[in-house]
C-alpha positions in Angstrom: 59.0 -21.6 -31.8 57.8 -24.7 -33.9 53.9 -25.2 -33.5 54.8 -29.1 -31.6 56.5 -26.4 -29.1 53.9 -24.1 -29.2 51.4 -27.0 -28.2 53.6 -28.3 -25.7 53.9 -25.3 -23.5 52.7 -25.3 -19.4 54.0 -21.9 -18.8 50.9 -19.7 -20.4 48.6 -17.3 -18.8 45.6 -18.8 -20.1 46.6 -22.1 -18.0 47.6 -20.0 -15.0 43.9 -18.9 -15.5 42.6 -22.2 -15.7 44.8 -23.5 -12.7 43.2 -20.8 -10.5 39.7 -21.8 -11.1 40.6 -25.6 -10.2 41.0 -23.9 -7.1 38.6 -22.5 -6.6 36.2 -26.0 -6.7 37.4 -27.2 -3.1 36.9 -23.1 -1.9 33.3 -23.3 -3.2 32.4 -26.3 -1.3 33.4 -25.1 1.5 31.5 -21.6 1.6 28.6 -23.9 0.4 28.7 -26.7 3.3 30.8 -25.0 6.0 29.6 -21.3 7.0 26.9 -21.4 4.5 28.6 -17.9 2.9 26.3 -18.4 0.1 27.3 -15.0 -1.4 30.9 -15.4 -1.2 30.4 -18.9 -2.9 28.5 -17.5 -5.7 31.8 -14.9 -6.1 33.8 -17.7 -6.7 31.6 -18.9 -9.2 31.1 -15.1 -11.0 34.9 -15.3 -11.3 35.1 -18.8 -12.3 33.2 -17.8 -15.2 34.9 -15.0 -16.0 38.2 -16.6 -16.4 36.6 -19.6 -17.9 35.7 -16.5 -20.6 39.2 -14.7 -20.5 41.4 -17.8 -20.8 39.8 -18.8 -24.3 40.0 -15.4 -25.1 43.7 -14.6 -24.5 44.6 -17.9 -25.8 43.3 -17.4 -29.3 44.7 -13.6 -29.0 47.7 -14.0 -28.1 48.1 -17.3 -29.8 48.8 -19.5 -26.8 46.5 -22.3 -27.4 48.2 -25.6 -26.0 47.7 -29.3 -25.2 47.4 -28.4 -21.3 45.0 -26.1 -21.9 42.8 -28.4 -23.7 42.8 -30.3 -21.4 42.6 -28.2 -18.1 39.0 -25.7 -19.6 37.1 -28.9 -19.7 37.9 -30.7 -16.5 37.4 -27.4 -14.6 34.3 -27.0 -16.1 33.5 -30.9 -14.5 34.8 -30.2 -11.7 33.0 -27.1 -10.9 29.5 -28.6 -12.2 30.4 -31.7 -10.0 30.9 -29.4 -7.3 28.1 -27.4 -7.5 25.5 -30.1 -8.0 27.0 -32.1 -5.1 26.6 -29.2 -2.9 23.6 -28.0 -3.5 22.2 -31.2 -3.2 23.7 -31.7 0.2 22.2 -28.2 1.1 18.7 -29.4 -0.2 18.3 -26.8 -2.6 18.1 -28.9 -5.7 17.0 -32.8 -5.5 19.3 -35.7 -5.6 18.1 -37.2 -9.1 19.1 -33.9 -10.7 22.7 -34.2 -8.9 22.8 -37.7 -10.6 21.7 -37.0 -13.8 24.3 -34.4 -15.1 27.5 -36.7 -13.1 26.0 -39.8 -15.4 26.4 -38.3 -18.3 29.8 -38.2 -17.9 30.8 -41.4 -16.7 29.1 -42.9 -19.7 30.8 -40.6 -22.1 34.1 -42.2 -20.5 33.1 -45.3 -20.7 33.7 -44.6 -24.7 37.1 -43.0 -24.1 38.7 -46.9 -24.8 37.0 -47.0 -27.6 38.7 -43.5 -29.0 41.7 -45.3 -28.2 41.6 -48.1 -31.1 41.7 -45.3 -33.6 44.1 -43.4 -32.1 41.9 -40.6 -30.3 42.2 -39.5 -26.8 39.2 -37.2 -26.9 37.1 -35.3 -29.7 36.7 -31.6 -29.7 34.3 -30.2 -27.6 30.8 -29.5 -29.3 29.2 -25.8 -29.1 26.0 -27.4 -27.9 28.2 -28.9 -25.0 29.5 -25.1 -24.4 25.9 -23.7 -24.2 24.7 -26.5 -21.7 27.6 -25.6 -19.5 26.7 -21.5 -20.0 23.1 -23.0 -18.8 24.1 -24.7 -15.8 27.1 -22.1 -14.6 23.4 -19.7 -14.6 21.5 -22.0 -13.0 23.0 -23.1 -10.0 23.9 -19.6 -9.1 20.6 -18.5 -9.4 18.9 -21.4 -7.4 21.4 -20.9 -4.8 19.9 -17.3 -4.6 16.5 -19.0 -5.0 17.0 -21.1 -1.4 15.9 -18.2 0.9 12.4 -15.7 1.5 11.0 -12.9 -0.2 10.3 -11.9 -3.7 13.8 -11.7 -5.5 14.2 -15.4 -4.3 10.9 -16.6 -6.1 11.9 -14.9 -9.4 15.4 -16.4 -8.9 14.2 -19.6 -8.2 12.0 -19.6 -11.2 15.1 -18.4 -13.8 17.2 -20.9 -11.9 15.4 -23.7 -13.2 14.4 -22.4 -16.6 18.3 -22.1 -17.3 18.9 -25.5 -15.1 15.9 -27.7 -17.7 17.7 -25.9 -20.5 21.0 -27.0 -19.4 20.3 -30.6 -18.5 18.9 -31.2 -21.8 21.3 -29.9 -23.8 23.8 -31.3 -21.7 22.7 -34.8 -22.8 21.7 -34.0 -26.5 25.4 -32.8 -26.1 26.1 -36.2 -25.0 24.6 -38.4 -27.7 25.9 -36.0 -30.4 29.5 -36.8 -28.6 28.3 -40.7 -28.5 27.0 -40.4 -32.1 30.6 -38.8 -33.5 32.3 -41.8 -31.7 30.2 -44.4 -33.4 31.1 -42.7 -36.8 34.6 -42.7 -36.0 34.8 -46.1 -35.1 33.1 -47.4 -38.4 35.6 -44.6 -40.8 38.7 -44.5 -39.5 41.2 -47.8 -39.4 42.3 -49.5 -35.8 45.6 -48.2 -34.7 48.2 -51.2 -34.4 50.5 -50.6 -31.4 53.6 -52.0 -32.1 55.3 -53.7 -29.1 58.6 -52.6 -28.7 61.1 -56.2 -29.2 61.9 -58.5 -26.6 65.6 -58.7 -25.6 66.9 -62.4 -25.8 68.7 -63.2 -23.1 72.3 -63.2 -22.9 74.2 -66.6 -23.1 76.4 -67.2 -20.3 79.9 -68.9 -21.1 80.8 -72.6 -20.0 82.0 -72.7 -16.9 85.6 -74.9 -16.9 87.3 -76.3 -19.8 
């Protein structure tokens, strides 16, 4: 199999992997806003994480790295912070400028994506500091979710909840400007890509009608 091929593949376990946690976002809301099953929502995120963990894992072991999976680990990991924040919010556990601030970050990092185009670029890899903000907040929420209730255990989660969740948010937006920083750099290196439109057919000439 050429490495094109390689790259091109759907098929893998790793994007099986990644397929099930999309899933599992519209599951999580629902245990979050419907019965209120907190515990079995914060399954769904345990084994979100672990198979955000074990796809990475098996795709650099057994070499199955492709462009689908690229794509797929970070737009679950959106979706699932987007999906978190949104319900937590709506369940008053965390407050509403919190729920704003992570989603923000993110629409103005797309607002660059255009700009990645002229040169060629759909998206830049994603940064470790990015990964560790994400680690942050996939604790956080969890633990704040635990936090929302009486007794000892929730005071101590509450207060680890948001020591991971101010960790996270600020690393998720030093993540950002590093991201907003590499674009800039990019855009004053590397030459505009020229798209060549393909050539316009000229219209076929009809015959004279008569003699």
């Amino acid at each position: 199999m050429t490495e094109q091929a390689a790259r091109d593949r759907v098929w893998t376990i790793p994007n099986a992997l990644s397929a099930l946690r999309l899933l599992g976002v519209p599951l999580f809301l629902w245990l979050v806003l419907g019965p209120e099953a907190d515990l079995w929502a914060l399954a769904v995120l345990v084994v979100s994480g672990f198979t955000d963990w074990l796809d990475g894992f098996l795709a650099r072991r057994w070499d199955q790295r492709s462009v689908l999976g690229q794509l797929l680990d970070p737009v679950a990991d959106r979706l699932y912070l987007l999906a978190v924040v949104v319900g937590l919010a709506l369940r008053e556990v965390i407050p509403w400028w919190l729920a704003v601030l992570l989603p923000l970050r993110d629409v103005l990092l797309w607002g660059l994506v255009p700009f990645l185009r002229t040169r060629g670029y759909t998206s830049l890899p994603v940064h470790f500091i990015g990964k560790a903000a994400t680690f942050c907040l996939l604790y956080a929420f969890p633990l704040l979710l635990l936090g929302d209730g009486d007794g000892d255990a929730a005071r101590l989660a509450n207060v680890f909840g948001w020591a991971f969740a101010w960790w996270g948010l600020g690393l998720y937006w030093w993540a950002g400007c590093l991201y907003a920083w590499q674009v800039r750099k990019l855009l004053a290196s590397a030459p505009r890509v020229v798209r060549q439109r393909p050539p316009r057919r000229r219209p076929r000439q009809g015959g004279r009608v008569g003699a």
